[in-house]
Biopython code that builds the backbone (N, CA, C, O; Angstrom):
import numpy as np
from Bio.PDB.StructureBuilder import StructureBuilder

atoms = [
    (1, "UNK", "N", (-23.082, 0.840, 0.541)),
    (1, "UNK", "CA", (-22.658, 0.387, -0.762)),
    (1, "UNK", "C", (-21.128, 0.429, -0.833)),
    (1, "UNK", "O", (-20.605, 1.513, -0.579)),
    (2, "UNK", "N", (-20.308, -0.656, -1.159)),
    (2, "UNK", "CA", (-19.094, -0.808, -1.318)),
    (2, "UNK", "C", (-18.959, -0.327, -2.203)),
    (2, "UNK", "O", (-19.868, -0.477, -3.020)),
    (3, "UNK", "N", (-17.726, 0.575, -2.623)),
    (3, "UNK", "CA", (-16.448, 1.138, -3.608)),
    (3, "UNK", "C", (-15.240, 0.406, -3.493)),
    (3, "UNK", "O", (-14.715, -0.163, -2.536)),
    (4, "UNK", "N", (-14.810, 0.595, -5.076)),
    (4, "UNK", "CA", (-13.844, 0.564, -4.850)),
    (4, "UNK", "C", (-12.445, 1.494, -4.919)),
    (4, "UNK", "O", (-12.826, 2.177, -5.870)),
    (5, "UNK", "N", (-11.337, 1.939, -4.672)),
    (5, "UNK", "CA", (-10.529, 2.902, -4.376)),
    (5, "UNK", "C", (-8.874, 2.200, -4.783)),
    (5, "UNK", "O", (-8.437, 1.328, -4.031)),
    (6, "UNK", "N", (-8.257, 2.532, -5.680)),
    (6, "UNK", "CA", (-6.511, 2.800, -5.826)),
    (6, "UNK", "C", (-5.860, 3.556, -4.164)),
    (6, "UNK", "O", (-6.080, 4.544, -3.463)),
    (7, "UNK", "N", (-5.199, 2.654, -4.170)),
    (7, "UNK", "CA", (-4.124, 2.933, -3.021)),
    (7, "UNK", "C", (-2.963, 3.401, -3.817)),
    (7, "UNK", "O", (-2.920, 2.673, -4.808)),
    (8, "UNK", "N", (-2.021, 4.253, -3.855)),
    (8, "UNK", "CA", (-0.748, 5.220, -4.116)),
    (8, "UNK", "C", (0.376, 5.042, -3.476)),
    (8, "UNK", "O", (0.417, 4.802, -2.269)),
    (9, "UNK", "N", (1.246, 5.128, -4.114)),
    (9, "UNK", "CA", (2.549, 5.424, -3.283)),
    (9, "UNK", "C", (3.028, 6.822, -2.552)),
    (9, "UNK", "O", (3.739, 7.715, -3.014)),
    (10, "UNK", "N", (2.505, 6.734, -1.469)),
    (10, "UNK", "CA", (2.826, 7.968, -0.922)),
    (10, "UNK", "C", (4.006, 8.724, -1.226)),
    (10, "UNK", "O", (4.953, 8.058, -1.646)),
    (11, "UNK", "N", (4.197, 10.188, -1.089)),
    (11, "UNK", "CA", (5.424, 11.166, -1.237)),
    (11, "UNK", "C", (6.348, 10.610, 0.547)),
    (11, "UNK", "O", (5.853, 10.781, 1.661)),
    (12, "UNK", "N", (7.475, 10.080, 0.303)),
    (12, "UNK", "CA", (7.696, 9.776, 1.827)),
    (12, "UNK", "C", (9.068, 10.479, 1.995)),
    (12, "UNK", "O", (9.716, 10.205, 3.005)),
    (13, "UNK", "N", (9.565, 11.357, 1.101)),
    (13, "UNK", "CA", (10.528, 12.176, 0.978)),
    (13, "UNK", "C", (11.771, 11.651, -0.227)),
    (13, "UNK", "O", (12.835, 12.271, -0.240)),
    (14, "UNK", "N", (11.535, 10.403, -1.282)),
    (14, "UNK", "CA", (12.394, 10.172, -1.634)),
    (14, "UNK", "C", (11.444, 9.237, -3.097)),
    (14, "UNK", "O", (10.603, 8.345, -2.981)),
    (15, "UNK", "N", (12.114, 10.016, -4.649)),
    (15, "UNK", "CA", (10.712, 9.453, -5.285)),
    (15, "UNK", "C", (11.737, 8.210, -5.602)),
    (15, "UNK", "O", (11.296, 7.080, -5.811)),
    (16, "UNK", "N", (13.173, 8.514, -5.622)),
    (16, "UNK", "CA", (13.816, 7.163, -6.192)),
    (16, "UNK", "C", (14.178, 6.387, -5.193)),
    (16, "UNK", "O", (14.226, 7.043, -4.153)),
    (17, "UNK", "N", (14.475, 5.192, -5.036)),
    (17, "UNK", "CA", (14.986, 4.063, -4.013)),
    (17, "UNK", "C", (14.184, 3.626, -3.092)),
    (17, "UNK", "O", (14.564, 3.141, -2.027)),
    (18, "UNK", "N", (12.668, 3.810, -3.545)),
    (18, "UNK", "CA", (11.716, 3.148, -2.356)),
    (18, "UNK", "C", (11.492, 1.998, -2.904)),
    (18, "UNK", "O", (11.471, 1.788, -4.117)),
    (19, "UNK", "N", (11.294, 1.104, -1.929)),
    (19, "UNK", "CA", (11.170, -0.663, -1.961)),
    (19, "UNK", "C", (9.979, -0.776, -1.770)),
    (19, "UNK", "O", (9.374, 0.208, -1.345)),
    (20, "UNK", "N", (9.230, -2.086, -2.040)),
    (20, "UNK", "CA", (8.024, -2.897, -0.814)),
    (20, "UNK", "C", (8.791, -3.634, -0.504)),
    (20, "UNK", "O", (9.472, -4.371, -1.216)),
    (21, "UNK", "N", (8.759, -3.446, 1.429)),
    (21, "UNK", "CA", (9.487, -4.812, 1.487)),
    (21, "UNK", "C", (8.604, -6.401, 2.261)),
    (21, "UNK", "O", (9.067, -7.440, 2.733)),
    (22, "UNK", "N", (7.230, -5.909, 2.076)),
    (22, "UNK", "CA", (6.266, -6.565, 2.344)),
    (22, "UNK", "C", (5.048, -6.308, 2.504)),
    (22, "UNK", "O", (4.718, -5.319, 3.159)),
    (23, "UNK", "N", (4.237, -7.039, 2.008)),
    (23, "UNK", "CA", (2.603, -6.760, 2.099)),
    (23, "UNK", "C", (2.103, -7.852, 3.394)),
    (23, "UNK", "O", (2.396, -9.042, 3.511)),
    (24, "UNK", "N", (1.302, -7.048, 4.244)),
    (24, "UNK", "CA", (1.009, -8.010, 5.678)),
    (24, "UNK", "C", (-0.691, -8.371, 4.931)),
    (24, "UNK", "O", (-1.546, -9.077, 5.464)),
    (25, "UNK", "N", (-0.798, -7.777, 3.817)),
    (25, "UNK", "CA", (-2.378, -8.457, 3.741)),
    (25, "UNK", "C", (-2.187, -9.076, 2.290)),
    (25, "UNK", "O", (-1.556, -8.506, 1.400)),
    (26, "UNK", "N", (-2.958, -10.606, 2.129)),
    (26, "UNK", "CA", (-3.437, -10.784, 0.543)),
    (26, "UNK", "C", (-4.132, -10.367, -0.066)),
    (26, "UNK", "O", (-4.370, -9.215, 0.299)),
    (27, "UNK", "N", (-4.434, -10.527, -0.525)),
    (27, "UNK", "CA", (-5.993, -9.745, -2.174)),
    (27, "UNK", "C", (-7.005, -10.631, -0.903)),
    (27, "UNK", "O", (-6.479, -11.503, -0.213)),
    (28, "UNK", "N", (-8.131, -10.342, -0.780)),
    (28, "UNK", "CA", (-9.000, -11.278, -0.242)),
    (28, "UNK", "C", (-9.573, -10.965, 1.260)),
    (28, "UNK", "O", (-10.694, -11.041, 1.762)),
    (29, "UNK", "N", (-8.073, -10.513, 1.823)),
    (29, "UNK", "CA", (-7.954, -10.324, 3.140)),
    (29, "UNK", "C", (-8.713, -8.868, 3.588)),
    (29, "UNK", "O", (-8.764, -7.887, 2.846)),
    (30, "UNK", "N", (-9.408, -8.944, 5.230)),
    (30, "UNK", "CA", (-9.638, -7.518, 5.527)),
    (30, "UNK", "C", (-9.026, -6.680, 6.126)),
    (30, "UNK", "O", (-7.968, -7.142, 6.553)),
    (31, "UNK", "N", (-9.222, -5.381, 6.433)),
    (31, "UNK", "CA", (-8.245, -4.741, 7.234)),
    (31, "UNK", "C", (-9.014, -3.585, 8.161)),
    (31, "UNK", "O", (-10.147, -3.379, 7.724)),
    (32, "UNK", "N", (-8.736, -2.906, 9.145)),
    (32, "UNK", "CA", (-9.236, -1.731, 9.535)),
    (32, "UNK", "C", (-8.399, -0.520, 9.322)),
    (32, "UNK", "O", (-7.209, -0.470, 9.012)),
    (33, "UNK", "N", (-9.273, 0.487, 9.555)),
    (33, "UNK", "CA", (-8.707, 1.359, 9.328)),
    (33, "UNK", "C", (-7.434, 1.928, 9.907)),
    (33, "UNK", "O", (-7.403, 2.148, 11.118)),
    (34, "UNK", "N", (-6.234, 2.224, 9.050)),
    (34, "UNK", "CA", (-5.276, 2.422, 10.182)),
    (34, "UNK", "C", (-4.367, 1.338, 10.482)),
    (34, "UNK", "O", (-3.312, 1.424, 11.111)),
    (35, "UNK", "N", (-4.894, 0.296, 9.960)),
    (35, "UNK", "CA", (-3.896, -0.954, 9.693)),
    (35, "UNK", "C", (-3.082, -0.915, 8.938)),
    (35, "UNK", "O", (-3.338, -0.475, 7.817)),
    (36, "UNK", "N", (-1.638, -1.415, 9.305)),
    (36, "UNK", "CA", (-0.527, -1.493, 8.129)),
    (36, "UNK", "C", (-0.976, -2.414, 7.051)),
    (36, "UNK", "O", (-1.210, -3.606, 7.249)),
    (37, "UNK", "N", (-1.077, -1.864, 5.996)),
    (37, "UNK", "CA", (-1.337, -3.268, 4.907)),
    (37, "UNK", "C", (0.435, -3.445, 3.747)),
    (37, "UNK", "O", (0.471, -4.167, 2.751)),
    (38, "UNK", "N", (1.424, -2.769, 4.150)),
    (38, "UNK", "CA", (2.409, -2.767, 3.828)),
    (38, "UNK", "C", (4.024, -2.210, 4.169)),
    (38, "UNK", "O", (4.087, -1.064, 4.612)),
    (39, "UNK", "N", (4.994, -2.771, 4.032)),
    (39, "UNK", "CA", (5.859, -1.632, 4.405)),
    (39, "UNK", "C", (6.628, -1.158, 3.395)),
    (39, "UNK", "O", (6.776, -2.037, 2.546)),
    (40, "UNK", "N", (7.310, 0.086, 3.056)),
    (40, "UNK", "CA", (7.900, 0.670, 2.260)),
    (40, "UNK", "C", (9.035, 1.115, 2.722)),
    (40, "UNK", "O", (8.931, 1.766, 3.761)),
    (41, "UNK", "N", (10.268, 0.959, 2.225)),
    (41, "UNK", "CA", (11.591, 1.260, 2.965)),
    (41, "UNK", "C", (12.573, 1.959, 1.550)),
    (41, "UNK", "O", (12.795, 1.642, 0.381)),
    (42, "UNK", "N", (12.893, 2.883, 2.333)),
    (42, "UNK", "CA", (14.055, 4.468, 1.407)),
    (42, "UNK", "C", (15.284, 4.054, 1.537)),
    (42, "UNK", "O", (15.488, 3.202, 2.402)),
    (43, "UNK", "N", (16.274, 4.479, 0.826)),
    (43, "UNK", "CA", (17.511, 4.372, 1.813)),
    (43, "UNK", "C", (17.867, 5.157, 3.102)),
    (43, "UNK", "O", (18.945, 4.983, 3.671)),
    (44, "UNK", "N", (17.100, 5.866, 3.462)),
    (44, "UNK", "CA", (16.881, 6.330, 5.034)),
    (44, "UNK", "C", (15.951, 6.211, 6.194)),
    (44, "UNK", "O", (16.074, 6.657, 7.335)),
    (45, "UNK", "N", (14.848, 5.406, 5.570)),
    (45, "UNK", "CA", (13.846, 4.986, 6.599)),
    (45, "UNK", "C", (13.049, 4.206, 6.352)),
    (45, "UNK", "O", (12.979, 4.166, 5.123)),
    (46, "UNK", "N", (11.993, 3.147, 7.023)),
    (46, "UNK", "CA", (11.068, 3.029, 6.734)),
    (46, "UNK", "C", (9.772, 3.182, 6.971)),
    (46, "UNK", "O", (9.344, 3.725, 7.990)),
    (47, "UNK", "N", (9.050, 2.714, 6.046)),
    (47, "UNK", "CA", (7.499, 3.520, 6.382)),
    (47, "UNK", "C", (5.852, 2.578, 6.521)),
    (47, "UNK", "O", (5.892, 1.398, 6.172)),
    (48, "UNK", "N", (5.156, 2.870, 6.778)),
    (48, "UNK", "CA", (3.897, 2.143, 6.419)),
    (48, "UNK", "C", (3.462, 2.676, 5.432)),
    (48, "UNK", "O", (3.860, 3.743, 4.967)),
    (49, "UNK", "N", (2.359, 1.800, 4.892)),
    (49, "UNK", "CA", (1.402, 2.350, 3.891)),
    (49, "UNK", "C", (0.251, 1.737, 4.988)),
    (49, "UNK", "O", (0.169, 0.635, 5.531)),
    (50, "UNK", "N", (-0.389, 2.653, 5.044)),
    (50, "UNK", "CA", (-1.625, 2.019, 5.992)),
    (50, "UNK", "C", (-2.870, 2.281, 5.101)),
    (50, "UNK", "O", (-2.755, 2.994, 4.104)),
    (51, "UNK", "N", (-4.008, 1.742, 5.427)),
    (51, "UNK", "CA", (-5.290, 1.619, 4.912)),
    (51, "UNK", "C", (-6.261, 2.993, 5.506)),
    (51, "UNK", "O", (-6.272, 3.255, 6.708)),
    (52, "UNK", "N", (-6.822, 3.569, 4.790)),
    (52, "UNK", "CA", (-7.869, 4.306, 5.075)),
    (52, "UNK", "C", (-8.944, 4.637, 5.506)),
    (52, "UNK", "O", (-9.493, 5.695, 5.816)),
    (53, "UNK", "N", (-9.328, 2.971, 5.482)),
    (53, "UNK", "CA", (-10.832, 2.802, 6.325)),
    (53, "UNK", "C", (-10.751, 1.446, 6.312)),
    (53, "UNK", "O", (-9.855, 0.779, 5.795)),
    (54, "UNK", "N", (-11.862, 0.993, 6.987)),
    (54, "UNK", "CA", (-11.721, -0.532, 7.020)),
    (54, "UNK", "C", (-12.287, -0.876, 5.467)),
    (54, "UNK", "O", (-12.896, -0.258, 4.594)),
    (55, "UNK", "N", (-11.815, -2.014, 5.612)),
    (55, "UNK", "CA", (-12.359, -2.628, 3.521)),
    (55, "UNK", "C", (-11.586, -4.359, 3.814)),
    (55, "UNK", "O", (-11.503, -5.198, 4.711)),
    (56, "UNK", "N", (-11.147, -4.142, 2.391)),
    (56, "UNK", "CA", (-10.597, -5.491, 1.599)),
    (56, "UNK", "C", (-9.617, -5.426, 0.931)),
    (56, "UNK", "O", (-9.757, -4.418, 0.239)),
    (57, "UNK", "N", (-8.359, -6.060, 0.628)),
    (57, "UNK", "CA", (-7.655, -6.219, -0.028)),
    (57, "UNK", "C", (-8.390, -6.500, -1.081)),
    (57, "UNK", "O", (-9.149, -7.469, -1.082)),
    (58, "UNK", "N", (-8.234, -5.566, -2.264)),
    (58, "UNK", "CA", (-8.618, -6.639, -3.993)),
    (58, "UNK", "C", (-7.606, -7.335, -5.157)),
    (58, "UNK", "O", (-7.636, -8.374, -5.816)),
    (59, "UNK", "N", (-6.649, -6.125, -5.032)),
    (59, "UNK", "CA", (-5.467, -6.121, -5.923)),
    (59, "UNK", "C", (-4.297, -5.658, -5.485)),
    (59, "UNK", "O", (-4.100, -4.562, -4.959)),
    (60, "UNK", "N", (-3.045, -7.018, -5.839)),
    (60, "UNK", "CA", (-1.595, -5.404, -5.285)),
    (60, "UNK", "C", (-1.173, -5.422, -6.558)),
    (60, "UNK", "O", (-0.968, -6.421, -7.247)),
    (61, "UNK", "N", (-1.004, -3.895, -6.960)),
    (61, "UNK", "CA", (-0.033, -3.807, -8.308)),
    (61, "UNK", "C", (1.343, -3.308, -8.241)),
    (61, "UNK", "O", (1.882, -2.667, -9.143)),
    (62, "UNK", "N", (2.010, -3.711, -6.871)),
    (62, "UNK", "CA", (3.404, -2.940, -6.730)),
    (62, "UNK", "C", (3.607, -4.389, -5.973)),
    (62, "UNK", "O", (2.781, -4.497, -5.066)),
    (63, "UNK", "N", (4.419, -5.463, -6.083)),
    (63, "UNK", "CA", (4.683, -6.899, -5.504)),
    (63, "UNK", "C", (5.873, -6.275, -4.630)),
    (63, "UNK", "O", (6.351, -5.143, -4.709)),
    (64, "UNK", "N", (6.302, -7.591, -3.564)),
    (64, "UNK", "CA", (7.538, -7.088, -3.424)),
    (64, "UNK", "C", (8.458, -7.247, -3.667)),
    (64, "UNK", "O", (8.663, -7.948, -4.658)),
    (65, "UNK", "N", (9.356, -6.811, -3.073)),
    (65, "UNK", "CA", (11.022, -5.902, -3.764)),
    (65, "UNK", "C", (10.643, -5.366, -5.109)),
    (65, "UNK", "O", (11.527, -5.272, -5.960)),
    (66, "UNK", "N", (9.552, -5.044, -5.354)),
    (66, "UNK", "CA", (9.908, -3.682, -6.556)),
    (66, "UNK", "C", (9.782, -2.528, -5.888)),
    (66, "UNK", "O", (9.489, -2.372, -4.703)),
    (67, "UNK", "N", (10.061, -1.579, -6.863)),
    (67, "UNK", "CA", (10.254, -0.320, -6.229)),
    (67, "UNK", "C", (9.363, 0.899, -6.858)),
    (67, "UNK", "O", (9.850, 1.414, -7.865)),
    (68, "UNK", "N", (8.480, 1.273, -6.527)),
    (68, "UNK", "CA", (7.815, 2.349, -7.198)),
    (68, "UNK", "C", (7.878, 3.113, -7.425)),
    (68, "UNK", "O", (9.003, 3.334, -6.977)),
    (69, "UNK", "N", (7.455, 4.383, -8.046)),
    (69, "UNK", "CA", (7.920, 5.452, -7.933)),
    (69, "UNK", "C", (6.663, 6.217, -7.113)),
    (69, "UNK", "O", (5.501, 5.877, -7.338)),
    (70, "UNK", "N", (7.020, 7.387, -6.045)),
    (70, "UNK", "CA", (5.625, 8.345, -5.443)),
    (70, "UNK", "C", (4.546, 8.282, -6.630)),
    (70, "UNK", "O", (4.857, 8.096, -7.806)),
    (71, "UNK", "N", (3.314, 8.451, -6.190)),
    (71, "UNK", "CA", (2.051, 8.445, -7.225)),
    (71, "UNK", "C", (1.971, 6.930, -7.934)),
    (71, "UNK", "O", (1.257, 7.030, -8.932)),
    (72, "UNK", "N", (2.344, 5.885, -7.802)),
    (72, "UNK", "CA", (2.091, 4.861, -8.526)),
    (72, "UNK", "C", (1.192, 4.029, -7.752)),
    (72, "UNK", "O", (1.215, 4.150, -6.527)),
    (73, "UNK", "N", (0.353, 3.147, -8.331)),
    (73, "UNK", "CA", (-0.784, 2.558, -7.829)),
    (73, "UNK", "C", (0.101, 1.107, -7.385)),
    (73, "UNK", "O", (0.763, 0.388, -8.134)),
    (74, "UNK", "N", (-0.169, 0.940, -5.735)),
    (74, "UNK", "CA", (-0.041, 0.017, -4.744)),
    (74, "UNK", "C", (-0.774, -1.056, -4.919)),
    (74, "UNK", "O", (-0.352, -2.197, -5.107)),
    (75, "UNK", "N", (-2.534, -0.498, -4.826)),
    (75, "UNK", "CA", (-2.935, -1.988, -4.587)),
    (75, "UNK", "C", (-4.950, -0.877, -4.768)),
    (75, "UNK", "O", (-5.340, 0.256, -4.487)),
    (76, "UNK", "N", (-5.426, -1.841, -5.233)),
    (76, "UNK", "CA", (-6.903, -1.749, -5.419)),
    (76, "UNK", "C", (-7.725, -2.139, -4.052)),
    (76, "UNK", "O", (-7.746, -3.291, -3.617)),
    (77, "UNK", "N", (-8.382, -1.067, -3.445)),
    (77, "UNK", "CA", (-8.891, -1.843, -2.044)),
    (77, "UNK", "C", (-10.778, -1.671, -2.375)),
    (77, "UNK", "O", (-11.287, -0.934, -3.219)),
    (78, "UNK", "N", (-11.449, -2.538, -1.477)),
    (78, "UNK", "CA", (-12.904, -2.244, -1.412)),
    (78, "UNK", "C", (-13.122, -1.542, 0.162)),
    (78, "UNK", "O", (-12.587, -1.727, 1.255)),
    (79, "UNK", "N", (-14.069, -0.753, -0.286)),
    (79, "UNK", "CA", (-13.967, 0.064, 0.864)),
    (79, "UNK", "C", (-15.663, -0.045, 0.848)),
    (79, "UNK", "O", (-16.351, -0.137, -0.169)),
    (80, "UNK", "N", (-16.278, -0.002, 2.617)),
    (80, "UNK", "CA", (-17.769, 0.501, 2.677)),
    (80, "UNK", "C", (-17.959, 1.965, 2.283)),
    (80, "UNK", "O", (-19.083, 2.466, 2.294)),
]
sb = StructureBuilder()
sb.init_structure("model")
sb.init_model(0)
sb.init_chain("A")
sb.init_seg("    ")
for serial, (resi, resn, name, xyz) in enumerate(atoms, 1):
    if name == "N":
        sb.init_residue(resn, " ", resi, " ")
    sb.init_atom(name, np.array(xyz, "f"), 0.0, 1.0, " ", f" {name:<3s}", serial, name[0])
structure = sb.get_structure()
């Protein structure tokens, strides 16, 4: 039975000046587990947001070049 699950902005050491500076998946699209489904960049590094299990893209609620803050909801995924 599919769920569905909120993806977060991870703690990546910096809650102000993190970017998206791209989503590699659409709403629609699948992914495995462990797949980058985004990147996130600090003014000192950048990072993945990777997926948790294999699923689906459903929703992104962080587009890019905005900037989130840690704890804010990324993107809505379906998960088995």
């Amino acid at each position: 039975m599919a769920r569905t699950v909120d993806i977060t902005i991870p703690d990546i050491g910096s809650n102000d000046g993190i970017e998206v500076v791209r989503w590699n998946k659409k709403p629609g699209e699948t992914f495995c587990a462990g797949e980058e489904l985004c990147e996130l960049v600090t003014d000192k590094a950048a990072f993945s947001l990777e997926a948790p299990q294999d699923g689906r893209l459903l929703e992104i609620y962080t587009p890019e070049k905005s900037h989130p803050k840690v704890g804010d909801r990324a993107a809505r995924i379906e998960i088995a």
